[in-house]
NUBAFI-969684 format. One record per atom (N, C-alpha, C, CB): x, y, z; residue in one letter. Coordinates in steps of 0.001 Angstrom, whole numbers, padded with zeros to 6 digits, always signed. Atoms other than C-alpha are relative to their C-alpha. Glycine has a CB too. Layout:
// residues N
XYZa...
// end
This chain:
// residues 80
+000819+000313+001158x-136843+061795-075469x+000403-001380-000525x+000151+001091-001105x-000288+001085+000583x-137122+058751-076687x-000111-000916-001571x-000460-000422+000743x+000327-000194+001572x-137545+059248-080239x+001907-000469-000801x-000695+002264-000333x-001745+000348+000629x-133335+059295-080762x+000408-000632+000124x+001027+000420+000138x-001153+001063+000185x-131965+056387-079326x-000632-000615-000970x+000463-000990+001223x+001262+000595+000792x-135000+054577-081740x+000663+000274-000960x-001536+000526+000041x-000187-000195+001310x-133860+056298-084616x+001818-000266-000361x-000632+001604-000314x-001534+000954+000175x-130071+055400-083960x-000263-001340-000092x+001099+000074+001294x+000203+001670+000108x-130786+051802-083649x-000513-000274-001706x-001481-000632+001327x+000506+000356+001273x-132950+052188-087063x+001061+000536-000604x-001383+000472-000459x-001211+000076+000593x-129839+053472-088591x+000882-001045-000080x+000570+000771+000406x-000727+001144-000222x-128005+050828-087215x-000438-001062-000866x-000064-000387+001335x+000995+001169+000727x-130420+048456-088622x+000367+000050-001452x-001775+000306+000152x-000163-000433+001460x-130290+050081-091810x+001153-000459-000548x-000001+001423-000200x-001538+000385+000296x-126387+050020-091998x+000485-001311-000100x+000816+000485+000951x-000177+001515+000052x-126477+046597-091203x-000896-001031-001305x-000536-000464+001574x+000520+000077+000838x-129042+045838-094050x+000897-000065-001472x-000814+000875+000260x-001416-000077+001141x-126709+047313-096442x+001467-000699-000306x+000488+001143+000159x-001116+000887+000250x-123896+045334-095821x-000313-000971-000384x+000745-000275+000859x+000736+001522+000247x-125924+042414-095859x+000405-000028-001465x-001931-000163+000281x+000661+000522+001119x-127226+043246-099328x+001694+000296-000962x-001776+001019-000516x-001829-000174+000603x-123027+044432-100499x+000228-001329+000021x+001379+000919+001085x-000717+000640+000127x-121866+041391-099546x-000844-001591-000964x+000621+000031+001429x+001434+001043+001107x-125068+039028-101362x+001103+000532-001468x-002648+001059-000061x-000448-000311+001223x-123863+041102-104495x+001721-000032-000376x-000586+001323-000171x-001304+000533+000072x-120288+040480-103834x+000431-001198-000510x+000400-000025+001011x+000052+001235+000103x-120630+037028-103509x-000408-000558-001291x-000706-000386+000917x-000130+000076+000854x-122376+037396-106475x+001069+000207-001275x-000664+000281+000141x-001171-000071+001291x-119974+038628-108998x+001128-000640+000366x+000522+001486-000447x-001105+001074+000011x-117350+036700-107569x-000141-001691-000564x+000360-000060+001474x+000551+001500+000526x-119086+033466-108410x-000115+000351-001341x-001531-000646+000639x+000139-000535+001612x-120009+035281-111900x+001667-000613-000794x-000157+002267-000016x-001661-000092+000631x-116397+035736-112471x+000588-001656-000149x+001241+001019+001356x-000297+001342+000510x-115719+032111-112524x-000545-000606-001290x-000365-000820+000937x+000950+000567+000578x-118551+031065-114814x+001161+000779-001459x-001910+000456+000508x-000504-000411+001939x-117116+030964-119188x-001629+000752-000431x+000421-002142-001480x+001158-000617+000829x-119365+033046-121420x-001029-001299-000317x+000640+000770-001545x+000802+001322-000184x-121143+029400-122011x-000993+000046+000525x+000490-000915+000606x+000851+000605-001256x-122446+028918-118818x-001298+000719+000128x+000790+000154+001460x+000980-000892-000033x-124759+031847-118876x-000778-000324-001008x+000382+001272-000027x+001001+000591+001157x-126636+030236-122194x-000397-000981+001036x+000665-000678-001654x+000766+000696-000930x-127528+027496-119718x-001541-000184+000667x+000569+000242+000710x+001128-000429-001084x-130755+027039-117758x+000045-000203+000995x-001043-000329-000046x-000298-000331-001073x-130919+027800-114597x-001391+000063+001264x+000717+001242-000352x+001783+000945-000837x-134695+026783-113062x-000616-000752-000834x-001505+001037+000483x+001204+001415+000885x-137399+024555-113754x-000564+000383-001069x-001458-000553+000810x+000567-000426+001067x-138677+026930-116254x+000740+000109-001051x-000529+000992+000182x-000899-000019+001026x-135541+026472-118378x+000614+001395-000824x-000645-000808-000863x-001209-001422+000067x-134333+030347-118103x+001673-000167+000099x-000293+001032+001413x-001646+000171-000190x-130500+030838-118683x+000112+000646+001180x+001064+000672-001162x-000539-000913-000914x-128557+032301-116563x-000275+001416-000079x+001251-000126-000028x-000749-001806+000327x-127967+035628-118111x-002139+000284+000242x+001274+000571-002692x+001238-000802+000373x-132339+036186-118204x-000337-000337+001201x-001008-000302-001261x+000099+000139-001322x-132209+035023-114438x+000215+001338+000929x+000935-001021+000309x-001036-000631-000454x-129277+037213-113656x-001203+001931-000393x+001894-000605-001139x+000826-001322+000715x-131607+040318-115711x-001043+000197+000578x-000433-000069-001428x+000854-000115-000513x-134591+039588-114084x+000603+000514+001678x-000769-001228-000320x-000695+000175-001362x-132655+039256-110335x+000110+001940-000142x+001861-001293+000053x-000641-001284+000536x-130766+043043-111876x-001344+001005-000067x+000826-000260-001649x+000997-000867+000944x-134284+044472-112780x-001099+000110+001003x-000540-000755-001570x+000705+000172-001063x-136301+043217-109715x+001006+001047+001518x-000145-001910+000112x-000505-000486-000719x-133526+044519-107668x+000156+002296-000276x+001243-001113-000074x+000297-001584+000643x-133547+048137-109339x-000986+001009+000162x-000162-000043-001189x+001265-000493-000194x-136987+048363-108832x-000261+000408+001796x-001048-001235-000635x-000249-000585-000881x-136569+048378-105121x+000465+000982+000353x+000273-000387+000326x-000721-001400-000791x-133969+050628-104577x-000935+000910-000473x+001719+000535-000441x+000600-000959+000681x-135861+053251-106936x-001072+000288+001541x-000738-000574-001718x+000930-000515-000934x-138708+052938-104157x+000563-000015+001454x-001278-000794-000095x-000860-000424-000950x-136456+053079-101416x+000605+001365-000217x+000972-000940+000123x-000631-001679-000017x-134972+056321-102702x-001434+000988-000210x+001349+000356-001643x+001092-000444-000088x-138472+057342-103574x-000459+000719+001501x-000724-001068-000423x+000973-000464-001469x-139964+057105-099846x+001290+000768+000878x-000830-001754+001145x-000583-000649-000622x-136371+058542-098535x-000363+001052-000417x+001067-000211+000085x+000399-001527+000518x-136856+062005-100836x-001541-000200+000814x-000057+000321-002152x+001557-000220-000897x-140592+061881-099469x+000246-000196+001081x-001260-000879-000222x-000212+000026-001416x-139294+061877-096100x+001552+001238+000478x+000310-001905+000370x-001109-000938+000464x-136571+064478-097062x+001354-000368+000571x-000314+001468+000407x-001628+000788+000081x-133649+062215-096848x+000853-000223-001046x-000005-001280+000339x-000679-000440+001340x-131178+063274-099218x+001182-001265+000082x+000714+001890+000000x-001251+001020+000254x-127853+060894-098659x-001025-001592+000224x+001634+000292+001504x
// end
């Protein structure tokens, strides 16, 4: 059958996804951790957002994914 090695590989895939997005958010708060309370009043694009309503939006956009990622796993009855 060739349905299982397929769905190992998409695990694989997956697993590898996730690290990806661990070590993005790593990278993030380590760079955070440098920055003074200051820096985050700042702006931080052309539209003259600080940091911190960058950082909220980034936090809020990212939230919204997972939610529908755990969404379509339960609708596919994938519990972990």
């Amino acid at each position: 059958m060739k349905f299982i090695p397929r769905l190992s590989r998409l695990k694989q895939a997956w697993q590898k996804i996730i690290e990806q997005i661990n070590s993005v958010f790593k990278d993030l708060q380590d760079t955070a951790a440098l920055l003074d309370d200051s820096d985050f009043d700042e702006p931080a694009d052309d539209d003259g957002k600080t940091l911190k309503v960058v950082l909220a939006d980034m936090a809020m956009h990212v939230s919204y994914h997972i939610g529908q990622i755990v969404y379509i796993h339960r609708l596919q009855g994938i519990t972990r």
